[in-house]
Backbone bond lengths (Angstrom), bond angles and torsions (degrees), N, CA, C in turn:
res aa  C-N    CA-C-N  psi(-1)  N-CA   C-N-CA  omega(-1)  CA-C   N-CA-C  phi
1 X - - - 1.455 - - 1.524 109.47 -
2 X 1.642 108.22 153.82 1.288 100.92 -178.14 1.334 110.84 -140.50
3 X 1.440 136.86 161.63 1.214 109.95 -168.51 1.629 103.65 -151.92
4 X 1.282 126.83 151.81 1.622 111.70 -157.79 1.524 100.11 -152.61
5 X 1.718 131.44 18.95 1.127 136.34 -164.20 1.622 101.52 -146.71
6 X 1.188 114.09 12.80 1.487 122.59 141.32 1.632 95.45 96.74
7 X 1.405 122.67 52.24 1.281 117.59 -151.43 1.222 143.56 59.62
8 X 1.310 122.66 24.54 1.414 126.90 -169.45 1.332 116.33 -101.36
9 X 1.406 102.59 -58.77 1.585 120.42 157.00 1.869 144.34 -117.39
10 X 1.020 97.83 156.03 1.339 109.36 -145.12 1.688 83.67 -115.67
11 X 2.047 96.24 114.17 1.803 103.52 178.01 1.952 98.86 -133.73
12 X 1.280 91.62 148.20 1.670 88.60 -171.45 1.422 100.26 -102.63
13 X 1.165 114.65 155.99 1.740 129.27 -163.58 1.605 90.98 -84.37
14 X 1.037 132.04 128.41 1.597 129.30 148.85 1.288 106.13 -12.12
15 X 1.374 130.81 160.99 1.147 154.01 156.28 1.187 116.01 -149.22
16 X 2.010 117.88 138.24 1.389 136.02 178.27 1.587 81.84 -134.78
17 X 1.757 80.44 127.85 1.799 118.86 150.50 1.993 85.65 67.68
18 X 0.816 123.93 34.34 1.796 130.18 179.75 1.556 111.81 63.03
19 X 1.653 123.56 11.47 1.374 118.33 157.58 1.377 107.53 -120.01
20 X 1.170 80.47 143.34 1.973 99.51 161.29 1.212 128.63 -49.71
21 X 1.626 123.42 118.79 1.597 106.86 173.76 1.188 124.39 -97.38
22 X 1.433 102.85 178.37 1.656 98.07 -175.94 1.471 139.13 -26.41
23 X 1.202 137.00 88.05 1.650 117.65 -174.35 1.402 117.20 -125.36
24 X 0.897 143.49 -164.75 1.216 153.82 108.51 1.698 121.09 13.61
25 X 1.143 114.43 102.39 1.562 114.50 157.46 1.557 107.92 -46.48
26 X 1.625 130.31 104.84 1.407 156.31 146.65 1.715 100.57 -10.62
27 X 1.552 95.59 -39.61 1.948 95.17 -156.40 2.043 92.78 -99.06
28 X 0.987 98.08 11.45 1.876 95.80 171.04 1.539 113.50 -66.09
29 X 0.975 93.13 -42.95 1.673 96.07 179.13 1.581 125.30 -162.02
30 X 1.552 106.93 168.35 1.244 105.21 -158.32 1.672 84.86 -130.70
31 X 1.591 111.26 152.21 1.527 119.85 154.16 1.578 117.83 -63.57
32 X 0.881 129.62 128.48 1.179 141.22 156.54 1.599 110.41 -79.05
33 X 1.550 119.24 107.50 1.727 117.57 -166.35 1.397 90.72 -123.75
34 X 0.841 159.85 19.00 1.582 152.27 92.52 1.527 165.68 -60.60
35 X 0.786 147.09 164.66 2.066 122.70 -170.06 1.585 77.68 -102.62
36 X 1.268 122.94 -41.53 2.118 94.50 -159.51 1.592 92.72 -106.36
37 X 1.202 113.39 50.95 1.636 102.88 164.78 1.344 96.53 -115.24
38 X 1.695 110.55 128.43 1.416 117.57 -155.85 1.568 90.68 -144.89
39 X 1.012 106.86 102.10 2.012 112.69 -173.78 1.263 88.90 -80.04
40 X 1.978 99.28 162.35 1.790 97.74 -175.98 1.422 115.44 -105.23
41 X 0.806 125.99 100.38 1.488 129.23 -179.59 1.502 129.26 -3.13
42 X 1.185 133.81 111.67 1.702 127.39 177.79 1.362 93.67 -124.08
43 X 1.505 78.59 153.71 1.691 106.91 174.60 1.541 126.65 -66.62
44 X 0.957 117.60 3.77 2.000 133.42 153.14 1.761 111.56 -42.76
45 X 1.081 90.33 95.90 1.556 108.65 174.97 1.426 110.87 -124.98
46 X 1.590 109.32 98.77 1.611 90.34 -172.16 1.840 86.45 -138.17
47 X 1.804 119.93 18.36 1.179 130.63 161.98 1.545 120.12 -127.30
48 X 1.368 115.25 140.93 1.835 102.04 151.44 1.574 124.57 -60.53
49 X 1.067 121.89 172.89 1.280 125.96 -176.83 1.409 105.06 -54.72
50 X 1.264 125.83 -50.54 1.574 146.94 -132.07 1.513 74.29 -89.79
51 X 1.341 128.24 -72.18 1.633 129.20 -155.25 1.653 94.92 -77.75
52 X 0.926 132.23 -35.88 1.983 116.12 168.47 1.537 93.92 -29.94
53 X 1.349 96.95 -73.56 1.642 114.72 -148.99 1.776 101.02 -59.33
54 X 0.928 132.66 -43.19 1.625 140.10 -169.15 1.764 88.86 -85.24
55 X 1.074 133.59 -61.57 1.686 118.52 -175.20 1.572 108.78 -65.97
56 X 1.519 127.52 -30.74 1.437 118.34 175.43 1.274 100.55 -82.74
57 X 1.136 159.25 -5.81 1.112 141.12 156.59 1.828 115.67 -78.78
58 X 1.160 108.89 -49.17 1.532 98.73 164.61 1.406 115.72 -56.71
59 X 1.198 138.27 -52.40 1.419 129.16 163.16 1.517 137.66 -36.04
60 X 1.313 101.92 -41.01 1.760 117.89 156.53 1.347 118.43 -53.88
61 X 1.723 121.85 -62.40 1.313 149.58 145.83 1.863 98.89 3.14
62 X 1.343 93.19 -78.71 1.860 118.23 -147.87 1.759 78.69 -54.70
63 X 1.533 135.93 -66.36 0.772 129.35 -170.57 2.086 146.79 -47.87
64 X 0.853 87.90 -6.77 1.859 118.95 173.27 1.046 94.95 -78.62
65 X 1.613 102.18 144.26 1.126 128.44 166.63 1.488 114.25 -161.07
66 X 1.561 126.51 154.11 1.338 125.09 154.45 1.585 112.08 177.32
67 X 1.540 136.93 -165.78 1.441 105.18 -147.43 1.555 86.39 -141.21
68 X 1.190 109.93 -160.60 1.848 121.33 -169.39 1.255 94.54 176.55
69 X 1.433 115.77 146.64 1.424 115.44 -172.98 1.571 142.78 9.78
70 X 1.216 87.77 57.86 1.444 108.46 177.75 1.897 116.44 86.38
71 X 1.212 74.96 -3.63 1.938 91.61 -164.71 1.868 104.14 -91.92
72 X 1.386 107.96 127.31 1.328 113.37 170.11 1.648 112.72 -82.54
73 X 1.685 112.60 137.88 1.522 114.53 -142.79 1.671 95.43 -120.65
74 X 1.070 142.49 89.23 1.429 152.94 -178.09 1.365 119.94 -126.03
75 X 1.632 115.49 133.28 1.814 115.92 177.79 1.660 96.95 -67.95
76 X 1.261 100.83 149.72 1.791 96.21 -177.70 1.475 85.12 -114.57
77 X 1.272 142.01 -1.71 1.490 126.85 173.52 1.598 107.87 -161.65
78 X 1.077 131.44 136.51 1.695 167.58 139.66 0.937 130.61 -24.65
79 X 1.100 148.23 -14.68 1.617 141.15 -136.56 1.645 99.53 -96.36
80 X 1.563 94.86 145.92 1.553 117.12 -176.37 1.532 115.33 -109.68
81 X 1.477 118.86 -11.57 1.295 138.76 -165.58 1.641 96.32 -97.23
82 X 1.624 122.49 91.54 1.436 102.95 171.34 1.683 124.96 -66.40
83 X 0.943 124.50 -16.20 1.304 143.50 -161.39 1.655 111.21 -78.63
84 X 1.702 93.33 -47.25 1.792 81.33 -172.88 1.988 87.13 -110.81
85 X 1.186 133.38 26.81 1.434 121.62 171.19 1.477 111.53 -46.31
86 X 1.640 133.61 129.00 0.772 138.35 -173.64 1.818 97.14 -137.70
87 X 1.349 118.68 119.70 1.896 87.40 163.67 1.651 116.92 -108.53
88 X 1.220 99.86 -1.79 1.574 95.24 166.41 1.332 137.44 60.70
89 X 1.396 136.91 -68.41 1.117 131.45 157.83 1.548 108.12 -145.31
90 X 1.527 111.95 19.58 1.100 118.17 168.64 1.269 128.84 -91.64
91 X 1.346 118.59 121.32 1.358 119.98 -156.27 1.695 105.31 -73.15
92 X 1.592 112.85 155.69 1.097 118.48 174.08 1.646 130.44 -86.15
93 X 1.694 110.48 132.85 1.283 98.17 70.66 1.832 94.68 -128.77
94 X 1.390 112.05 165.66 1.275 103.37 -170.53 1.753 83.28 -126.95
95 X 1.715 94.05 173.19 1.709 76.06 169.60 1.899 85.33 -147.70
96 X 1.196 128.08 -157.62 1.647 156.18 163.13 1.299 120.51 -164.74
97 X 1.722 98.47 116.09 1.346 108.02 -178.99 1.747 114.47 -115.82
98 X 1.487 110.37 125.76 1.158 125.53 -152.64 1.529 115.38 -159.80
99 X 1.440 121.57 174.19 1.515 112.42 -178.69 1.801 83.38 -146.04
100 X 1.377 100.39 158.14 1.683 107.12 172.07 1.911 96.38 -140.36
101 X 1.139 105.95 0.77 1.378 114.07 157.15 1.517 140.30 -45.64
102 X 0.912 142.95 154.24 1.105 129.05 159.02 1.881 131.91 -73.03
103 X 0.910 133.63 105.02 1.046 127.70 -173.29 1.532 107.46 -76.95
104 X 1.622 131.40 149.15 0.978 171.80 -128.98 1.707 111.21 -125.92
105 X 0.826 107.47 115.15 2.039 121.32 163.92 1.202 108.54 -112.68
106 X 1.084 121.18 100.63 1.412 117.32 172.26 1.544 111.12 -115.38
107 X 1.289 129.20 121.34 1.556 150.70 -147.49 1.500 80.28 -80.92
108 X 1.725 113.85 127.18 1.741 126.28 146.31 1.103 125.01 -61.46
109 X 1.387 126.42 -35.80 1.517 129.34 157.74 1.447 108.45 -170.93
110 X 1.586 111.39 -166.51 1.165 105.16 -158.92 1.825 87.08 -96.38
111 X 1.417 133.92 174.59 1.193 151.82 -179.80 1.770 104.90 59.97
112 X 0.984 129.70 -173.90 1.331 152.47 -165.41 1.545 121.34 -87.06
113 X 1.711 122.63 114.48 1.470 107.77 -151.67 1.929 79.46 -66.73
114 X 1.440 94.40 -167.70 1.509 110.97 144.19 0.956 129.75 -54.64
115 X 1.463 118.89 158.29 1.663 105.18 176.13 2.010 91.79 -106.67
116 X 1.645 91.52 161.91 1.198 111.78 -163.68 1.873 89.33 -103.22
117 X 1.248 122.60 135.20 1.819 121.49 165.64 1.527 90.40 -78.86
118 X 0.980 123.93 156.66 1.652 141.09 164.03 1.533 124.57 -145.81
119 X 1.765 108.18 -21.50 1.742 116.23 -170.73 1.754 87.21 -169.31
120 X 0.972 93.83 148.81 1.469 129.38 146.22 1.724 118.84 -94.91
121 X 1.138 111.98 136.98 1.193 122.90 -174.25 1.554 117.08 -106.45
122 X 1.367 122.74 18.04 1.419 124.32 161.50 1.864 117.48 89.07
123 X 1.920 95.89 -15.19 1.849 100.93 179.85 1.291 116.94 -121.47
124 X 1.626 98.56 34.13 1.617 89.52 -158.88 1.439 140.85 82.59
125 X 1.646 107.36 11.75 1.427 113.75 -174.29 1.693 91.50 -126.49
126 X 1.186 115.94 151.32 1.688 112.81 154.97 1.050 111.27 -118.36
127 X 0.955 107.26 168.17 2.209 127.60 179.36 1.090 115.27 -108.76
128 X 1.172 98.65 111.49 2.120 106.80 170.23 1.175 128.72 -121.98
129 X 1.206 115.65 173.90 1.663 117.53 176.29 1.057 113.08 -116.01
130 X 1.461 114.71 139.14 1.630 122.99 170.18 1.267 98.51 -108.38
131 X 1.687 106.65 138.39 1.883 99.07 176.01 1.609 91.63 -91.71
132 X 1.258 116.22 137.58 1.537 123.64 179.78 1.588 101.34 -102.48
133 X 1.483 135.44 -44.86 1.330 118.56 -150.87 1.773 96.61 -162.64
134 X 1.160 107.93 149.36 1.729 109.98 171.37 1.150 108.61 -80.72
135 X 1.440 145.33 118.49 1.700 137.95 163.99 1.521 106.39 -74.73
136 X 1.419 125.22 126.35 1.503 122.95 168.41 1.235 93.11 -132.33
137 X 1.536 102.54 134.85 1.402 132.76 165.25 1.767 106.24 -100.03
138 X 1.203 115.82 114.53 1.541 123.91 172.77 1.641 109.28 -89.63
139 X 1.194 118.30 10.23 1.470 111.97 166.73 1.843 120.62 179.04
140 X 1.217 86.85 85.71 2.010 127.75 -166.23 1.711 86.40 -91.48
141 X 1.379 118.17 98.86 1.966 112.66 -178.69 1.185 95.07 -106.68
142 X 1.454 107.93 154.52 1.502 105.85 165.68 1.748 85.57 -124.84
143 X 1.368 105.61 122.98 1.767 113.74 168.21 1.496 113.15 -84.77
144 X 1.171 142.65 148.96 1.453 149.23 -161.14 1.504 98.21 -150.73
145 X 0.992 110.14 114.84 1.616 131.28 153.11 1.538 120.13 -87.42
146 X 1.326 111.44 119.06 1.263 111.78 176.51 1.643 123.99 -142.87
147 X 1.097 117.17 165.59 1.853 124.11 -154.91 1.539 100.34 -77.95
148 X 1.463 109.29 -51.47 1.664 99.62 -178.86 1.895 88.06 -154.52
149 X 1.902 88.36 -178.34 1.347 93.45 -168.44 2.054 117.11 -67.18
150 X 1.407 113.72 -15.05 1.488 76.66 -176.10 1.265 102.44 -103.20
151 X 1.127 126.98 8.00 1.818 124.16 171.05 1.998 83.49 -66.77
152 X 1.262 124.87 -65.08 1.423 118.37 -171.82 1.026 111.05 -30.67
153 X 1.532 102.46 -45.27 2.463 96.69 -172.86 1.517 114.80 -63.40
154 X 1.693 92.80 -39.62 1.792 108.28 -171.40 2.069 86.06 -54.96
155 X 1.002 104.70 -60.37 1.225 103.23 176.17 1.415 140.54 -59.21
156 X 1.335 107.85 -10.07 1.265 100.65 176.53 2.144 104.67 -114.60
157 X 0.883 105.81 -20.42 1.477 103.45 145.45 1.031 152.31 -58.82
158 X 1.530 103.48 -30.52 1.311 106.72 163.64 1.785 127.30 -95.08
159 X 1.412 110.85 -10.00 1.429 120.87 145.01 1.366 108.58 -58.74
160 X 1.767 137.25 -55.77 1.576 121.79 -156.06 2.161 91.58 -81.08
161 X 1.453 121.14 -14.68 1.373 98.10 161.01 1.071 114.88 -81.20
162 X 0.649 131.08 -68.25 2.169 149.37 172.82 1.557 93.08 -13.49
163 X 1.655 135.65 -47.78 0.957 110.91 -133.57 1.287 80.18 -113.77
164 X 1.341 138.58 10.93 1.527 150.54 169.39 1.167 119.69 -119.55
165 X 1.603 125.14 58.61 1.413 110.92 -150.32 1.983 114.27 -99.88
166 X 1.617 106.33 1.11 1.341 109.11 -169.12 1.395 97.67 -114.50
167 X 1.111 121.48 -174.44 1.490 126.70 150.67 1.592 125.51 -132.14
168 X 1.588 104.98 28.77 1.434 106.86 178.55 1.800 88.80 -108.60
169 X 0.831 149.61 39.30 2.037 147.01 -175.03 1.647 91.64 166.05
170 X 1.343 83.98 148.06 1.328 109.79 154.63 1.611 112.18 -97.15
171 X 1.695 107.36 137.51 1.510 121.23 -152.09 1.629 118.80 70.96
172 X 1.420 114.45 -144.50 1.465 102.31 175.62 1.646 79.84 -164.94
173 X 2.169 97.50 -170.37 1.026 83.75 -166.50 1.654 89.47 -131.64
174 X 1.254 128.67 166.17 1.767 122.87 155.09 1.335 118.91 -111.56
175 X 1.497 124.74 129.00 1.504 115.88 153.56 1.723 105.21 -84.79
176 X 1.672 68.16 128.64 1.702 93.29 179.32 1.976 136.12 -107.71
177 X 1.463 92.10 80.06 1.693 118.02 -153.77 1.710 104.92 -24.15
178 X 1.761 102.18 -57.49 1.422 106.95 -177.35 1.712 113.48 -60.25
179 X 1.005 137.75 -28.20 1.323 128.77 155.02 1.212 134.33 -77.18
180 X 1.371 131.56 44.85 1.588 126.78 172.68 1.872 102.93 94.39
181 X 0.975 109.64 19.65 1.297 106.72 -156.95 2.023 136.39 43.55
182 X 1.454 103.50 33.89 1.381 127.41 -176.91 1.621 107.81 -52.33
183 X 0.859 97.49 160.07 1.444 113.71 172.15 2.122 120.80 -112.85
184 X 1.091 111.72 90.25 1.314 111.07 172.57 1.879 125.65 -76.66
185 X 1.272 107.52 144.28 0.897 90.47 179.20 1.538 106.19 -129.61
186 X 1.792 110.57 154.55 1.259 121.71 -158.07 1.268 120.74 -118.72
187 X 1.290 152.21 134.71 1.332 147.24 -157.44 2.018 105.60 -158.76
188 X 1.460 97.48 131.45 1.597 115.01 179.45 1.490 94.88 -69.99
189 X 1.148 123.49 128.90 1.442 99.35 138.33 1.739 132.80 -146.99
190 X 1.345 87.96 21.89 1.692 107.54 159.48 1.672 110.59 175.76
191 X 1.732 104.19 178.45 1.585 105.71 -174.28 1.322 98.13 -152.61
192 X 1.547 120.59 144.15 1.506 123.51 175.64 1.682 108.87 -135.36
193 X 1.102 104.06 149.61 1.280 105.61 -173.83 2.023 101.85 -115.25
194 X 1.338 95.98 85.10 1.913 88.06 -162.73 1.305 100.41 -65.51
195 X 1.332 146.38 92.88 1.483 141.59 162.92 1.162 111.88 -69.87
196 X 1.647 130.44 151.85 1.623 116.99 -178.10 1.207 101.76 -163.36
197 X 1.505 133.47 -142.57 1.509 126.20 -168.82 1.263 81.85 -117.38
198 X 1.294 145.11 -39.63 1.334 137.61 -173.71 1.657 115.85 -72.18
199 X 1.132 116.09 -29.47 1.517 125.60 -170.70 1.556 87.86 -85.66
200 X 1.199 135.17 -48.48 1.398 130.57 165.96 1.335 133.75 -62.48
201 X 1.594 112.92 -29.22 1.488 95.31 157.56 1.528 125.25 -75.61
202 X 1.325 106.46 -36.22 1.722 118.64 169.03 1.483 119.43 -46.89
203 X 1.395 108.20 -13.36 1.771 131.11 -177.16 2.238 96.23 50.03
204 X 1.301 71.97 44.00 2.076 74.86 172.22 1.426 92.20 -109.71
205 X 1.642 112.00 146.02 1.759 132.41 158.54 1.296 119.17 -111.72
206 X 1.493 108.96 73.36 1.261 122.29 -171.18 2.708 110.86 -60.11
207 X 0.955 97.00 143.04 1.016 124.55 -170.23 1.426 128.42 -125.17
208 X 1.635 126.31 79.90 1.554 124.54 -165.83 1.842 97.87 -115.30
209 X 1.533 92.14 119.85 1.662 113.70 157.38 1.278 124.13 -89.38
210 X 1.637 132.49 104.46 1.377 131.59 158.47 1.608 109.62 -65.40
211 X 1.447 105.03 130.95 1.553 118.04 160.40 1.393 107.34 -121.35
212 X 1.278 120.96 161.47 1.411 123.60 142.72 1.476 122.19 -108.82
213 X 1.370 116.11 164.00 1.706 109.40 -165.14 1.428 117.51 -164.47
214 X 1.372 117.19 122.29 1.388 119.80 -161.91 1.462 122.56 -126.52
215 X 1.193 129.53 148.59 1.558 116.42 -173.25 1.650 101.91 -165.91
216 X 1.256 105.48 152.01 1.248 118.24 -176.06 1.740 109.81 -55.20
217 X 1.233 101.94 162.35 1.649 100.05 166.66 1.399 92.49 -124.22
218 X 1.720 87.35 152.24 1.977 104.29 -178.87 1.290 111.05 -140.85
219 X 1.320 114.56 153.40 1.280 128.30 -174.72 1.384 104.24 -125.49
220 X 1.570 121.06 135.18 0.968 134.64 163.57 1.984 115.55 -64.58
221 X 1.299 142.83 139.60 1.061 125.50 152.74 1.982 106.58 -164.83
222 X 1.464 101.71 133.10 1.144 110.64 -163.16 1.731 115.01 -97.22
223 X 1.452 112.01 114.46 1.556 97.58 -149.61 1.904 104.37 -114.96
224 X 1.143 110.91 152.04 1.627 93.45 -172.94 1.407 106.02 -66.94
225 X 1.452 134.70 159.91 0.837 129.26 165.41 1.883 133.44 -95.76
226 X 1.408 98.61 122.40 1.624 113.33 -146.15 2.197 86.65 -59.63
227 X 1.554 76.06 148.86 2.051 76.36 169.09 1.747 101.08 -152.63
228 X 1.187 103.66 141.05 1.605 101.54 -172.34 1.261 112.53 -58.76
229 X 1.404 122.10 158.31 1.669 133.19 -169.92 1.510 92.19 -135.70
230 X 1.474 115.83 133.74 1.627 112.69 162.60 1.405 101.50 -126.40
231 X 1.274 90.99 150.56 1.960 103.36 -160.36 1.856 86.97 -124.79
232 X 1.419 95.86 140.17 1.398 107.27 160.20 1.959 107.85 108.14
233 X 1.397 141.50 170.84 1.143 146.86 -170.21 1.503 106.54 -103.30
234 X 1.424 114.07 147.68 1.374 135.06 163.58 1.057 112.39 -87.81
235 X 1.436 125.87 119.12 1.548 130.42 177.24 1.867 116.37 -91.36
236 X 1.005 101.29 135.14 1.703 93.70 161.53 1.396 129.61 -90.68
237 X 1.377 120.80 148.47 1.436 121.31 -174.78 1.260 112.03 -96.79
């Protein structure tokens, strides 16, 4: 089971032949279903900015579902790696979500934020975060492969809900565990359906979503921890 609405609901991963295929780590990201739900930051860095944001969005992704002519409408595979995508004997629709873009640093201001406490480190030092810079990605795609045209609609409807899922913002947002517990944020902002002579002899209905997507940048730094000193003698009266 997997779950992407912060415990609320409970969605089951596709399954072929009674195992699970390749997807998405479940624990990449979380829905954010409120404006003042503000998770507290930890020092869990086990992504770059760029791969938070591209694996929590495929992880969100994997989780959608809904149907069209009688037909139940689910990605049967994930992949973030355009290069070695293979789907193999996994039936479609499959998709890969990825950027070959340049991603974006854009400076919060000039000098050094605050540092954030998040852990203690066990010697008297704690660990914090400084946010140094905004990362924006201007073009986060998710590509969709699909068998024929109305699996594409089932599919492409349930990306333009999926990818609008609140009504307090436009887009939505993910907390994203493997990065510090950050908050990314996600935005539609177009869809193409490239049809061609090759996508038609291959009998594929290819399906490309533009997003844009932004998230803090953090720095790890481990600082001693300050303790008062009093200088000078106590007299008696």
């Amino acid at each position: 089971m997997t779950d992407c609405d912060d415990d609320r609901v409970e969605r089951e991963l596709p399954t072929i032949d009674g195992a699970a295929p390749a997807t998405p780590d479940p624990d990449a990201a979380f829905l954010v279903t409120a404006p003042g739900d503000d998770p507290p930051l930890t020092a869990r860095h086990e992504l770059s900015v760029h791969d938070a944001l591209a694996q929590g969005l495929a992880a969100y992704v994997m989780t959608l579902s809904t149907s069209i002519d009688g037909r139940r409408i689910a990605l049967s595979r994930v992949v973030g790696d355009w290069a070695e995508h293979d789907d193999g004997p996994v039936p479609a629709p499959t998709a890969m979500v990825g950027s070959v873009e340049y991603g974006k640093y854009s400076e919060l201001a000039l000098g050094m934020a605050k540092p954030e406490t998040v852990a203690g480190d066990g010697t008297g030092r704690v660990i914090t975060l400084t946010s140094s810079a905004f990362y924006e990605l201007e073009e986060l795609t998710i590509q969709v492969f699909c068998e024929d045209k109305v699996q594409r609609a089932g599919v492409r409807r349930m990306l333009e809900d999926g990818l609008s899922p609140v009504d307090w913002m436009a887009g939505f947002r993910l907390r994203l565990p493997r990065y510090h517990n950050a908050v990314g944020e996600y935005l539609l902002v177009d869809a193409q359906q490239p049809d061609g002579t090759e996508t038609a002899q291959a009998s594929v209905w290819p399906l490309v979503m533009r997003l844009t997507a932004t998230c803090c940048v953090y720095q790890v730094r481990v600082l001693p921890l300050a303790r008062m000193v009093a200088k000078g003698t106590i007299g008696r009266r």
